[in-house]
N, C-alpha and C positions, 0 to 999 in steps of 0.2 A: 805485707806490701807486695805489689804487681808492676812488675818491668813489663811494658812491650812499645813497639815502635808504630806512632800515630802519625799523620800529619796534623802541621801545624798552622791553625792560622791567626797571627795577631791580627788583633783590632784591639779599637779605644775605649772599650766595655769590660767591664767585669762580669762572669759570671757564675753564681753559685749554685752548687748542687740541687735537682728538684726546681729548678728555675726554668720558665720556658722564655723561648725568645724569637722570634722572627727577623730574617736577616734577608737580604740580598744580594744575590753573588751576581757581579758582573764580569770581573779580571777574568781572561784566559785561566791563568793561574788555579785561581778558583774554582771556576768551572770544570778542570780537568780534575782537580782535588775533588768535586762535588761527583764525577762520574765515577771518581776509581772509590768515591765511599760506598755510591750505590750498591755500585760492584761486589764491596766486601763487607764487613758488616755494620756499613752505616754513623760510624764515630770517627769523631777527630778532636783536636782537643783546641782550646779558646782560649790564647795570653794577650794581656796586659800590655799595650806598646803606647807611648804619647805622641801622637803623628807628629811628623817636622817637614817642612817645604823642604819638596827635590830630596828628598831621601827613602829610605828603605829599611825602616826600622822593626828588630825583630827581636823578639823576647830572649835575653841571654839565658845559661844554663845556669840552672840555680832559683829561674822564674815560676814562683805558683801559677797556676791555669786549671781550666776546668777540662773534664772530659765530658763530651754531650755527643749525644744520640739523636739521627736525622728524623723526627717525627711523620713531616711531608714536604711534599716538593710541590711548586706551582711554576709550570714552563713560563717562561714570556718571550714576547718578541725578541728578536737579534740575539737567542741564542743566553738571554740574561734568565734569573731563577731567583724566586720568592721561597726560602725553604722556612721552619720552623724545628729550633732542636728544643733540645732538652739535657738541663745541665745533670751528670750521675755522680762524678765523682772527682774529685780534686786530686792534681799530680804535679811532681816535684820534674822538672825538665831537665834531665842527667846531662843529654850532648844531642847535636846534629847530625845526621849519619847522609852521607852523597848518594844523590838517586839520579834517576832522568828523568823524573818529575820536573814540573816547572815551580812546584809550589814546596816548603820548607816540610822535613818530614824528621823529629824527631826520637830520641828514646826518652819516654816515660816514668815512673815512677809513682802509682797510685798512694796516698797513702791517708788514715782515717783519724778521728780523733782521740788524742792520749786517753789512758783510762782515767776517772772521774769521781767526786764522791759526791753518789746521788743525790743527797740529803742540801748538798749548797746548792747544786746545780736547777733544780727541782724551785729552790727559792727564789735565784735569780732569773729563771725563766719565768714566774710569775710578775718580779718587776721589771720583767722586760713586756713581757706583754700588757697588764696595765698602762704603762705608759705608750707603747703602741697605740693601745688603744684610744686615749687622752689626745694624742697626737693626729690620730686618725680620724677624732671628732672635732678638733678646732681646724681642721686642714678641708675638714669637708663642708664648711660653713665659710668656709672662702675660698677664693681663687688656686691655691694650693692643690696638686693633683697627686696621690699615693697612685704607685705600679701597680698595687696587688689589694686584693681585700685584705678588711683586717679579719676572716676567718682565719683562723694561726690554726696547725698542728698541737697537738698535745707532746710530742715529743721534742723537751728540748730543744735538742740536735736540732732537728728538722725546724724550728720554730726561730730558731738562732737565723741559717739562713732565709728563712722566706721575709724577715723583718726587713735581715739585710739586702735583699735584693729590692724591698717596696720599698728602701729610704730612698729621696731624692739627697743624695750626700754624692761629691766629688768622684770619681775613679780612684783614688790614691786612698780614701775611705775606704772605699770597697774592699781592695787591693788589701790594705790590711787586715781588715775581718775574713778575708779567704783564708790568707794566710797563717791565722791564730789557729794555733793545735790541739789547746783547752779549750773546752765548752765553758768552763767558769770565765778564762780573761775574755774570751768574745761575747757573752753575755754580759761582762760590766762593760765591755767597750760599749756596747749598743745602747745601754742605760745612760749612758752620760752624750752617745750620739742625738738621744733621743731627747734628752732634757735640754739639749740645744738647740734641737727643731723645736721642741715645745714652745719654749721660747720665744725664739723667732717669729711662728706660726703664731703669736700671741700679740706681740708686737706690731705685727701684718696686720689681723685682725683690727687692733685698734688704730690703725694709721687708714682702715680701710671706714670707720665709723667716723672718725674723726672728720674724715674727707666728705662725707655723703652730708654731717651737720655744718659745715662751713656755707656760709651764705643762706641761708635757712630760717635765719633769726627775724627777717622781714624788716631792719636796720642796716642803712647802707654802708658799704664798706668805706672806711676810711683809711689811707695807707698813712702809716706813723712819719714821719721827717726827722731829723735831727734839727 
């Protein structure tokens, strides 16, 4: 594990390692956070906050977050910026340290996943990816949009996040699957995340046929009455 001290910036996104993301900074705040990354080398790290009206909410200690890396920049008017990072590694948020910064800057905590026995892991990434990919095919014959191709990684690890970051599933989902330390339980988490999009995606599907044969029959409709 690696201690060192990042700035911090919440938002209402999760994001997992090997994940790219495009963002835009407009706050002062930010923006001075986005000059002093330029500055040095480029990272800061991404937590998990659920916005609230007229408030200022910020990821307590004890918060999983990601650490990411500034890919590029795109200037815009008034001073605002188009960046794109890159998620590297996930870290444990120790405390808050006082700066004169405007934006939140705290101590870190990198840390990677437990060790594992190949042999499950290897099997559960198979039915994770099948069913990605099952998912990936009823989702793409409707309205339904995946983040990411269903190109998966061959490793695990790496395969575990790129899923979780193409599900369209809640923040608080997400949130958890960052969080899991075994590559075995976030692999069954996402097999059972997944069997519930399947699902869904399947339902959708036929709510979506079902609606295209209604009136179709060339017999006029009649509404039932009691």
């Amino acid at each position: 594990m690696h201690t060192r001290t990042i700035p911090i910036f919440p938002l209402p996104l999760v994001l997992f390692p090997g994940e790219s993301r495009p963002l835009h900074i407009f706050e002062p705040r930010y923006r001075q956070m986005l000059g002093d990354c330029q500055a040095g080398d480029g990272r800061f790290g991404i937590s998990h906050v659920t916005p609230t009206p007229y408030t200022d909410p910020a990821p307590s200690p004890g918060a999983v977050g990601c650490l990411v890396f500034i890919d590029s920049v795109q200037s815009l008017p008034e001073g605002r910026f188009n960046i794109l990072v890159q998620g590297e590694e996930r870290f444990l948020l120790r405390t808050y340290v006082e700066t004169d910064r405007l934006y939140r800057v705290g101590v870190v905590e990198s840390f990677q996943d437990e060790p594992f026995d190949s042999d499950e892991v290897v099997e559960l990434a198979t039915e994770v990816r099948r069913g990605y990919e099952r998912y990936a095919s009823i989702a793409a014959s409707g309205s339904d949009a995946l983040r990411a191709s269903p190109d998966l990684p061959d490793d695990p690890m790496e395969l575990s996040f790129r899923v979780a970051a193409a599900l369209d599933v809640g923040p608080m989902v997400k949130q958890g699957l960052l969080e899991l330390r075994r590559p075995s339980d976030r692999l069954r988490r996402l097999t059972i995340v997944l069997d519930e999009l399947g699902r869904d995606a399947m339902d959708s599907a036929a709510r979506r046929e079902q609606a295209k044969g209604n009136g179709k029959s060339g017999r006029p409709h009649t509404e039932l009455r009691d």
